[in-house]
C-alpha positions as CSV (number, residue, x, y, z in Angstrom):
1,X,-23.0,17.9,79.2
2,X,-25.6,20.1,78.0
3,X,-23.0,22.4,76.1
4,X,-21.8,19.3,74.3
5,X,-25.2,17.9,73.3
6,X,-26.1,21.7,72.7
7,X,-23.0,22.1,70.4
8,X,-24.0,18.9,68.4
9,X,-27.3,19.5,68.0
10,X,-26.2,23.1,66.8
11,X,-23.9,21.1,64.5
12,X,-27.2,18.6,63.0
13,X,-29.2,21.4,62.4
14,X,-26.6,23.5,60.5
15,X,-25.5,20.3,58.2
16,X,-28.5,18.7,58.0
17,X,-29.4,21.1,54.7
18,X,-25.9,20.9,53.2
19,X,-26.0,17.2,53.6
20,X,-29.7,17.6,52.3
21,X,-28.7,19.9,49.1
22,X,-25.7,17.6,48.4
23,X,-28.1,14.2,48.2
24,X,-29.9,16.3,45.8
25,X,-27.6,17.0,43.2
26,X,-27.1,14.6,40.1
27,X,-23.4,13.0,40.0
28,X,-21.1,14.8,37.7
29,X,-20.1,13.4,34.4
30,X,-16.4,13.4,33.1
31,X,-16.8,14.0,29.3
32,X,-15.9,10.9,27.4
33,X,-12.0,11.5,25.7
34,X,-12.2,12.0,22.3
35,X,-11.4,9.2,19.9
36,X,-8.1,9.4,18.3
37,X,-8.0,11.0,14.6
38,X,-6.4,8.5,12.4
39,X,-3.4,9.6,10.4
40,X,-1.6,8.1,7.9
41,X,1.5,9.4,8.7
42,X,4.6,6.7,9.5
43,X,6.2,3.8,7.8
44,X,4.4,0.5,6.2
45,X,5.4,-2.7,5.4
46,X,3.1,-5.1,3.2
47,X,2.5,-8.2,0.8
48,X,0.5,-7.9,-2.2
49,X,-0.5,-10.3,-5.1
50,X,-1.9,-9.7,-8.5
51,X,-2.0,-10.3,-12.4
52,X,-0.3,-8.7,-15.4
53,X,-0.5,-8.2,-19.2
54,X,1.4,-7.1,-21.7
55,X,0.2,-6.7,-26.0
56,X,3.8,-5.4,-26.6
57,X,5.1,-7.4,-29.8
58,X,8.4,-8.5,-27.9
59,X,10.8,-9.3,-30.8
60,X,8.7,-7.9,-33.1
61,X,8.1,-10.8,-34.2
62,X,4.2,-11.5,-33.9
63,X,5.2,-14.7,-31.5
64,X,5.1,-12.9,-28.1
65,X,2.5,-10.4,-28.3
66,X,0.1,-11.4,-25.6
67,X,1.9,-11.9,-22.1
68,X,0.0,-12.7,-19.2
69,X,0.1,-13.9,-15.5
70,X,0.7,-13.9,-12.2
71,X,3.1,-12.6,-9.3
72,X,3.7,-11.7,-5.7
73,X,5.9,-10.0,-4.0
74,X,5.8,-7.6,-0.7
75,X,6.2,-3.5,-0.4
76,X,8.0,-1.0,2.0
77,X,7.1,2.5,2.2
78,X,6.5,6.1,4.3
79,X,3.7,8.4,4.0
80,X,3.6,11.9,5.9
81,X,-0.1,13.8,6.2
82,X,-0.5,17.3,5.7
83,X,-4.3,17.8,6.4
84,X,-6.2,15.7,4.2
85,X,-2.8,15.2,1.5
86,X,-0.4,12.8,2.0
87,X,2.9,12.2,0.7
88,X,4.8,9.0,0.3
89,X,7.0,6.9,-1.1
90,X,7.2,3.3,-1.9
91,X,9.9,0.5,-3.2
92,X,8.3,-2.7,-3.7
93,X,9.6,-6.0,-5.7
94,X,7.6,-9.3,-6.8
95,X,8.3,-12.6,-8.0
96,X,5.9,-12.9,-11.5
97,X,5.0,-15.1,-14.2
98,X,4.0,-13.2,-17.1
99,X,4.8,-15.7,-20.4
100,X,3.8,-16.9,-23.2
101,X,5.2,-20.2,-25.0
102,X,5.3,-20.9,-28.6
103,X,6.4,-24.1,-30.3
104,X,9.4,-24.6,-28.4
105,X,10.0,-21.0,-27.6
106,X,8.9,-18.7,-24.2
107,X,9.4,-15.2,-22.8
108,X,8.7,-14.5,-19.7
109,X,9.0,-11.6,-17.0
110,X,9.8,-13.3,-13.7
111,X,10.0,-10.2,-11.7
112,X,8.9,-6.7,-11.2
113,X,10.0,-4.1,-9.2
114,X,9.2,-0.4,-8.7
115,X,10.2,2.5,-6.6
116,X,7.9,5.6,-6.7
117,X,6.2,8.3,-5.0
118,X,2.5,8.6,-4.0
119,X,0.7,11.7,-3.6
120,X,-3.2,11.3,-2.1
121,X,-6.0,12.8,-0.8
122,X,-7.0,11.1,2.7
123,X,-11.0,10.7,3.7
124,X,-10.5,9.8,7.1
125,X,-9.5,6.1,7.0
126,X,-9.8,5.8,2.8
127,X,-7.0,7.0,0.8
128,X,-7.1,7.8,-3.0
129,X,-3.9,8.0,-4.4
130,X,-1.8,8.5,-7.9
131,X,1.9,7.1,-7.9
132,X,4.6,7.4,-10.0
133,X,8.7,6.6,-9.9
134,X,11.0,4.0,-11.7
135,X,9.8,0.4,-12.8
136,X,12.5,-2.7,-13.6
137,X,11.4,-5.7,-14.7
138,X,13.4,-9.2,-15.5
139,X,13.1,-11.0,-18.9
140,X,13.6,-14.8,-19.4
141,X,13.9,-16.2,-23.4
142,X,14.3,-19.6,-23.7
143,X,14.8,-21.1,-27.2
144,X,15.3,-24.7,-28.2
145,X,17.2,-25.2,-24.5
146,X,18.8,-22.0,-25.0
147,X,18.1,-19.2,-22.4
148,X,19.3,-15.9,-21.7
149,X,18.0,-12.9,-18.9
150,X,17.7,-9.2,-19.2
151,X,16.8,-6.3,-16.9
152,X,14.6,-4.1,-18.6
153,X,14.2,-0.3,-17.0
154,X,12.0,1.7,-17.4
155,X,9.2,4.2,-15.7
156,X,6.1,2.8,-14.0
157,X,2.2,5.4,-13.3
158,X,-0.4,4.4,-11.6
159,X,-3.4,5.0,-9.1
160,X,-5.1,3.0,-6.1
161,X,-7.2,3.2,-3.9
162,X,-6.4,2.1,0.4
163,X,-8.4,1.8,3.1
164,X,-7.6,1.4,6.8
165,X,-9.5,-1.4,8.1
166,X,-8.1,-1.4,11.8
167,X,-6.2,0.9,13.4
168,X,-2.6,-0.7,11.9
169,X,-3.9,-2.3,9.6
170,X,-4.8,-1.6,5.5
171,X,-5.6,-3.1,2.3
172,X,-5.4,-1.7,-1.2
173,X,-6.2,-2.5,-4.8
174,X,-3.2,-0.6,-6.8
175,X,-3.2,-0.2,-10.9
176,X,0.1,0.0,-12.8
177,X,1.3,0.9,-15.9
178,X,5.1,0.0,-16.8
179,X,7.0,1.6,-20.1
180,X,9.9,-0.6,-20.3
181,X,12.9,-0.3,-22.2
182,X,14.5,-2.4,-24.8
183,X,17.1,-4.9,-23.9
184,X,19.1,-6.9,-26.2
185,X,18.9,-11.1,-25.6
186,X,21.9,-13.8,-26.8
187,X,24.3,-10.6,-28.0
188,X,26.9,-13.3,-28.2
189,X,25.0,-15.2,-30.7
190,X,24.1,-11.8,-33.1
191,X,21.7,-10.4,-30.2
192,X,17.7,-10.3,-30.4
193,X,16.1,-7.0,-29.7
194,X,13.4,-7.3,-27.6
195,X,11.8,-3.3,-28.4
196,X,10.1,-1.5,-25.9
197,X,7.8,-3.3,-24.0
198,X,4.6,-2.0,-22.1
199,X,3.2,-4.2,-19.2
200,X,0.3,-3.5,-17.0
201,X,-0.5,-4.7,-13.8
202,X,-3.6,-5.0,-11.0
203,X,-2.3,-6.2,-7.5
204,X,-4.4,-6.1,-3.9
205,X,-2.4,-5.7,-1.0
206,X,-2.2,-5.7,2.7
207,X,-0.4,-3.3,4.7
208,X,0.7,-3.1,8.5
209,X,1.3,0.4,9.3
210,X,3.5,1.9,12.2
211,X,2.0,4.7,13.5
């Protein structure tokens, strides 16, 4: 018996300062994981909404020379980042009303559509961007009851300005500038020229992106 209580009592007095040493001691910290780096790399889809002008003298005829109005459509695209530049690429398509009526007359564009590229310089979540690619747009004349529709091509330029709001999610105000060609309305009645038309556009938009 006195070897066992001699054995623990050697045991207390040896541990008794390692316990003591370990009390001691502050607890050890993990270091907090680092937040994620947003990228802007991966595919988007989106809506947007906006208005558009034109001063073009369509028909050159003094008639339709101030076009104006609305539209809305939605916009599919892919950007990749390289360090703080990022490339992308973007089709998009809208449903518009830019018109004007004259005393029994109207022209209108009743949709846009555009497929370009982006090229941008990312700030962490804000992008700046310029664009650039192929614009179409859809003309509507309507005479006296009459009415006939043209696809106008053309090239479209512009720059925006995005911003990621949440982690998936973006929004954007985008400005546009399309250089449209002529197109030729009621050729089976002698034809009307429309000449080349310019149209300009400002639009907001919403993206959800897929990281």
């Amino acid at each position: 018996m006195r070897k066992v209580l001699g054995l623990v009592g050697a045991t207390l007095l040896f541990a008794g300062p390692a316990l003591a040493a370990d009390l001691g001691r502050p607890p050890a910290y993990k270091a907090a994981p680092l937040a994620p780096v947003f990228t802007w790399t991966g595919f988007y889809l989106g809506v947007h909404g906006g208005y558009g002008w034109s001063s073009s003298d369509v028909f050159g005829v003094g008639v339709f020379d101030s076009l104006k109005g609305g539209f809305g459509g939605g916009q599919i695209g892919y950007n990749y980042q390289i360090n703080n530049f990022v490339l992308g690429i973007e089709g998009d398509g809208a449903w518009a009303d830019i018109s004007q009526s004259f005393d029994g007359a109207s022209f209108k564009f009743d949709a846009l559509a555009s497929l370009r590229g982006r090229l941008g310089v990312a700030f962490g979540n804000t992008l700046l961007y310029g664009t650039a690619g192929g614009g179409w747009a859809h003309g509507k004349l309507d005479i006296l009851g009459l009415s006939d529709s043209q696809w106008h091509n053309g090239w479209t330029a512009g720059a925006g300005i995005e911003y990621a709001f949440l982690p998936n999610w973006s929004a954007k105000v985008e400005y546009l500038h399309y250089g449209l060609s002529s197109a030729t309305y009621f050729s089976s009645l002698g034809g009307a020229d429309s000449g080349k038309v310019d149209v300009d556009t400002i639009k907001v938009g919403i993206n959800y992106l897929f990281h």
